[in-house]
N, C-alpha and C positions, 0 to 999 in steps of 0.2 A: 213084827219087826222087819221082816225081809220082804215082807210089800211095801213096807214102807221105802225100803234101804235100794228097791226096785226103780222108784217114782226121784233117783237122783237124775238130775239132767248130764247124761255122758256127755255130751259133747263140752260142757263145761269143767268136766273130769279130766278129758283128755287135754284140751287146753290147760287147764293145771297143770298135768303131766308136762307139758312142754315147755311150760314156767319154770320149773324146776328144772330141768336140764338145761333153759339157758342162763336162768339166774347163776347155777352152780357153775356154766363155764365161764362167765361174767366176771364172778367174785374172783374165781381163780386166778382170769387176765389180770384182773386190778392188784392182786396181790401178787405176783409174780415175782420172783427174786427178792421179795424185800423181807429184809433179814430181821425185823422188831420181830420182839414175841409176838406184840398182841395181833398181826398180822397173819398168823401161821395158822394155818389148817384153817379158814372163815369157809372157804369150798365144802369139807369136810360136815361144818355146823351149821351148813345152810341145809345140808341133806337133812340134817339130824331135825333141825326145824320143820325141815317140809314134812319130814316123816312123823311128827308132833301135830303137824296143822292138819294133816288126812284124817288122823284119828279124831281130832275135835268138830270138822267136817261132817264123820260120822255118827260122833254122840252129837253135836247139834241138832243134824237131822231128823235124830230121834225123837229129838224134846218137843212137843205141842207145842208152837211160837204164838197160840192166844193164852198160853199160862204164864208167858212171858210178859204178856200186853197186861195181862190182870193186873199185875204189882209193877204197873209201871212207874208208881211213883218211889217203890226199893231202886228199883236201878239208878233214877235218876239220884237220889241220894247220898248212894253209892258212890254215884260218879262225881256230886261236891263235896262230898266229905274226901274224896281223895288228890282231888284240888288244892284242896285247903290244906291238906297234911303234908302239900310237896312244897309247901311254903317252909315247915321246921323240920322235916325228918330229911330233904333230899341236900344232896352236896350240890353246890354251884359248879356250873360247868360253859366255858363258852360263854360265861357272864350268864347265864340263867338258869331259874333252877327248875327242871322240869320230869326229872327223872329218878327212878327208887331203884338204889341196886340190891340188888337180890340174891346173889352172888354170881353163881350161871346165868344167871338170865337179868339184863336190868327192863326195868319195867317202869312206861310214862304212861299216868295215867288220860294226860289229853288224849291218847290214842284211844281205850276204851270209851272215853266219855263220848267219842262220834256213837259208838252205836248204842249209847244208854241215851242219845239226845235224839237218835232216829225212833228208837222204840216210843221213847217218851211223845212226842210230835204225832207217832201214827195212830198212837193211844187217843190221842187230844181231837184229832181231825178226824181219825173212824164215829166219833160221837153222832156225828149229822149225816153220817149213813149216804152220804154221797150227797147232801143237801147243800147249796150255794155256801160258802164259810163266809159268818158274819165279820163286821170288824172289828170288835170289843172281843165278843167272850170267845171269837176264834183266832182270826190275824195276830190280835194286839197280846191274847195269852199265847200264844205261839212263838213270838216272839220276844214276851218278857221272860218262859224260860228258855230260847238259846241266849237271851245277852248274859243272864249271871257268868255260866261257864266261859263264855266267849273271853267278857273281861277277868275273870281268873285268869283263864291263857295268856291275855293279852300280857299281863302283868308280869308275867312270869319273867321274860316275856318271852312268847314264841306265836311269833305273827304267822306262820305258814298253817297251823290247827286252828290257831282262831280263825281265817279265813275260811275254811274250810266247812265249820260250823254254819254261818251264811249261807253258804252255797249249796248243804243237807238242806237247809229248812228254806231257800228259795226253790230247789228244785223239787221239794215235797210238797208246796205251797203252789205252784204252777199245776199239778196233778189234781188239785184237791177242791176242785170246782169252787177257785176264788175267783169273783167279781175280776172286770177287766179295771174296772176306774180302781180298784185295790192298786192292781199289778202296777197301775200307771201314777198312783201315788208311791207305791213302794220303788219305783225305777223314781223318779224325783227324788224320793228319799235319799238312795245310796245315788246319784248323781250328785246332787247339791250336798251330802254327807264328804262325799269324795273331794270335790269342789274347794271345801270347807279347809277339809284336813291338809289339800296341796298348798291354798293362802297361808294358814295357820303353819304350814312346816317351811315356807320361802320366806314369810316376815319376821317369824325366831326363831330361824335358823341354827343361827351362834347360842342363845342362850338353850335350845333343848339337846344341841351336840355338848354342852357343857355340864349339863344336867346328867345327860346320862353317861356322859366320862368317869363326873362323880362317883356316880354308882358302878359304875365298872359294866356298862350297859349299852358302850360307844359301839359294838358291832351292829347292832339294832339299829341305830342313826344311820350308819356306812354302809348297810345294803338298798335300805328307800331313798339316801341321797345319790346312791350309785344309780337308780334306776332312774330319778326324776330328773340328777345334773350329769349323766354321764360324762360330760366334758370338763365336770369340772373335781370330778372325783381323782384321788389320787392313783400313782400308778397298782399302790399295792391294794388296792379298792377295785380296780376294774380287772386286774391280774383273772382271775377264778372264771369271771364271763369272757374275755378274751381269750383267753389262751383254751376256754372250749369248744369257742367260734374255730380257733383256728384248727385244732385236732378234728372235730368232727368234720368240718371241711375237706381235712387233708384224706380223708378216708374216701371220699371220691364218690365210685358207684358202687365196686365192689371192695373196698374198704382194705388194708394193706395185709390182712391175713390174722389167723389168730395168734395173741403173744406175741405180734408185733411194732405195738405201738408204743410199748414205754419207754422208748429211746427218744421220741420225739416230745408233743407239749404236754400229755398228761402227768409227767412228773412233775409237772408246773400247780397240777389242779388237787385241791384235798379232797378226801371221801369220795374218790375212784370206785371204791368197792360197794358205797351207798350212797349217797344222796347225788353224787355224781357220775353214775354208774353208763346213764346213755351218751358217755362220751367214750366209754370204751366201746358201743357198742356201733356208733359213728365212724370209730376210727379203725376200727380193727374190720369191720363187717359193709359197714360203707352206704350207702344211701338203700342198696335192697335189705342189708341186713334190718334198716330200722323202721322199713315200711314191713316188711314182713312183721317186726314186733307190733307195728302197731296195727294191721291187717288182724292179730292172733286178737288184739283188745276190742278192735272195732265187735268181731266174732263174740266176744265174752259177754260187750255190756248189750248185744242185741240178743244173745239169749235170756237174759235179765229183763229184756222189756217184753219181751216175749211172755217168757212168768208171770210177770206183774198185771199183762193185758189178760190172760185167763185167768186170773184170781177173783174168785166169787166171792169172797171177803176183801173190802176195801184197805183195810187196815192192812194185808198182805202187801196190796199193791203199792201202797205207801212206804211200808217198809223198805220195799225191794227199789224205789225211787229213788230211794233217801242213798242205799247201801250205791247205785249205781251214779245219782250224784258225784259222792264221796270221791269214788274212786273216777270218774272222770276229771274231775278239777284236778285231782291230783295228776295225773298222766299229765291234763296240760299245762299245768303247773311245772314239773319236774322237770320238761322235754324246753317248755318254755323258755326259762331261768339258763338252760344250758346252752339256746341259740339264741338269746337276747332279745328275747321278747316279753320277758316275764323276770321281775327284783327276784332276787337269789332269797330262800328260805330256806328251810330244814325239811322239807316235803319229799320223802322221799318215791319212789317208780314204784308202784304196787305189783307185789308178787317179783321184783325181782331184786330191787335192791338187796343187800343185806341187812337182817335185822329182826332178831327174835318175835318182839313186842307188834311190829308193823304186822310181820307175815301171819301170825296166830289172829291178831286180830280182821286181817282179810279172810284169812280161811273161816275162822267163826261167822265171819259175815256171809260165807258162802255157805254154810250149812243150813245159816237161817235161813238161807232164800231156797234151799232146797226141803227144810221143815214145809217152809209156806207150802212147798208144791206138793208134797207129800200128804198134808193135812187139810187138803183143797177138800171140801164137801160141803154141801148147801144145809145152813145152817142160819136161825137166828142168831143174829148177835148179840153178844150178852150185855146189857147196859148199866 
């Protein structure tokens, strides 16, 4: 156990370490004098979480991650029967229903189901042992199981994890000795997909903003109309990416100090404390504070490919692909949306936002990749 618990990658530790100390002064800023209960003490349960995720960290690490790969088809299972079940058991929220509450802790399962779709994907593609992936029985099953879960999400609806899903299983499909004429049909594909979907949302327009009124699903329309007609969105529509443009702006080089920004536009922006958390760290920290955050990530996902490249099981390096995917779209994603370059979603800053469900699931993800490196020995693979 303690050779194993040896073979964690510190320098990935200590960057955690440093997660957590800026997440926790982050949360604090965002919440600062505001006097709601549910606001009060988030600082305090962001510790409490991180101090949850260290330990999951270290029973991950423990667990052999090809017992994991063996029953890969539990996990995935796992992960649409609990799709399905946040269709009747979860409350509507924000027009969607996506989330189980728990009491302490609420709990969405699209978050889990990323790493039951990367496990599932490296299970599928370790098969050919590093062999060219064909396009039926690899590409095209590879892709028929990320779209079930994808459109689960999609429905739900929550566009920011369905996207997400894509971007695991493109960047674990790029590692996985696919054909170039693949890549160059699959880039055709999501271009002319893309294409598709932009004719298809300017020509009925009016009737799918009307549709999802109906169902009480209009915010869903008024964030991809916000990003595709900016000019022609309303004020209370472009409010959230304005007024973040202008706060992180206002924060300069070295940004106006800590706990001093809520006098200005972020009382203007919702979910300060998570989903829109690098506008406090814009505004209060300033253009070094947020190249240093993203300096510490550059750091994090290059020791991930670092792992990934000496893993003598491929299924390893897959995994750890898939896990470092993940969490880059989401960074560009997050940082995206909040300088206008990227449609606003629910995607929150990995490792700093707040948020029970997100953090536990990065920390699990990081134990796995530290399982991988732990349980690195030359070894047939089991078929």
């Amino acid at each position: 156990m303690i050779n194993r618990l040896k073979k964690m990658d510190w320098m990935m530790l200590v960057i955690l370490g440093l997660f957590m100390g800026i997440s926790t002064v982050l949360v604090r800023s965002a919440t600062y004098n505001n006097p709601l209960p549910q606001y009060q003490n988030l600082d305090i349960k962001t510790l409490i979480f991180y101090g949850a995720g260290f330990l999951v960290v270290i029973l991950a690490t423990l667990v052999d991650y090809r017992l994991l790969l063996k029953v890969w088809y539990v996990w995935y299972a796992i992960g649409l029967i609990l799709l399905v079940l946040v269709f009747f058991l979860a409350k509507e929220t924000n027009g969607a229903r996506s989330w189980f509450n728990l009491g302490l802790l609420s709990f969405q399962p699209a978050e889990i189901m990323k790493l039951f779709l990367i496990i599932t994907v490296a299970a599928l593609m370790g098969r050919r042992q590093g062999d060219p992936l064909k396009m039926r029985s690899d590409v095209m099953l590879v892709a028929f199981f990320a779209m079930i879960p994808f459109m689960l999400v999609m429905i739900q609806p929550d566009l920011g994890n369905a996207i997400i899903y894509i971007f695991i299983v493109l960047g674990m499909l790029w590692i996985g000795n696919v054909r170039y004429t693949y890549v160059m049909i699959g880039l055709a594909v999501v271009v002319g997909g893309l294409m598709l979907f932009v004719t298809l949302f300017n020509t009925y327009n009016t009737e799918i903003r009307d549709y999802l009124e109906g169902h009480h699903k209009v915010h869903w329309y008024e964030r991809i109309n916000t990003y595709i007609h900016p000019e022609e969105a309303s004020a209370d529509d472009r409010r959230q990416s304005e007024y973040a443009k202008i706060a992180i702006g206002s924060g300069g080089l070295a940004g106006d100090g800590y706990l001093q920004g809520e006098s200005k536009n972020r009382k203007f922006i919702p979910y300060t404390y998570s989903d829109s958390i690098f506008v406090v760290i814009g505004e209060e920290f300033g253009f070094q504070g947020a190249a240093l955050l993203l300096l510490l990530y550059f750091l994090f996902i290059y020791r991930m490919i670092l792992i990934a490249y000496q893993c003598y099981d491929l299924r390893g390096s897959f995994i750890i692909i898939g896990i470092a995917s993940m969490m880059v779209f989401q960074i560009f994603e997050n940082i995206g949306m909040m300088i206008g370059i990227m449609p606003i979603t629910g995607i929150t800053l990995p490792f700093i936002s707040y948020g029970g469900t997100s953090l536990l699931l990065n920390m699990m993800s990081i134990g796995l990749i530290f399982s991988i490196r732990a349980y690195q020995e030359k070894y047939e693979i089991d078929t």
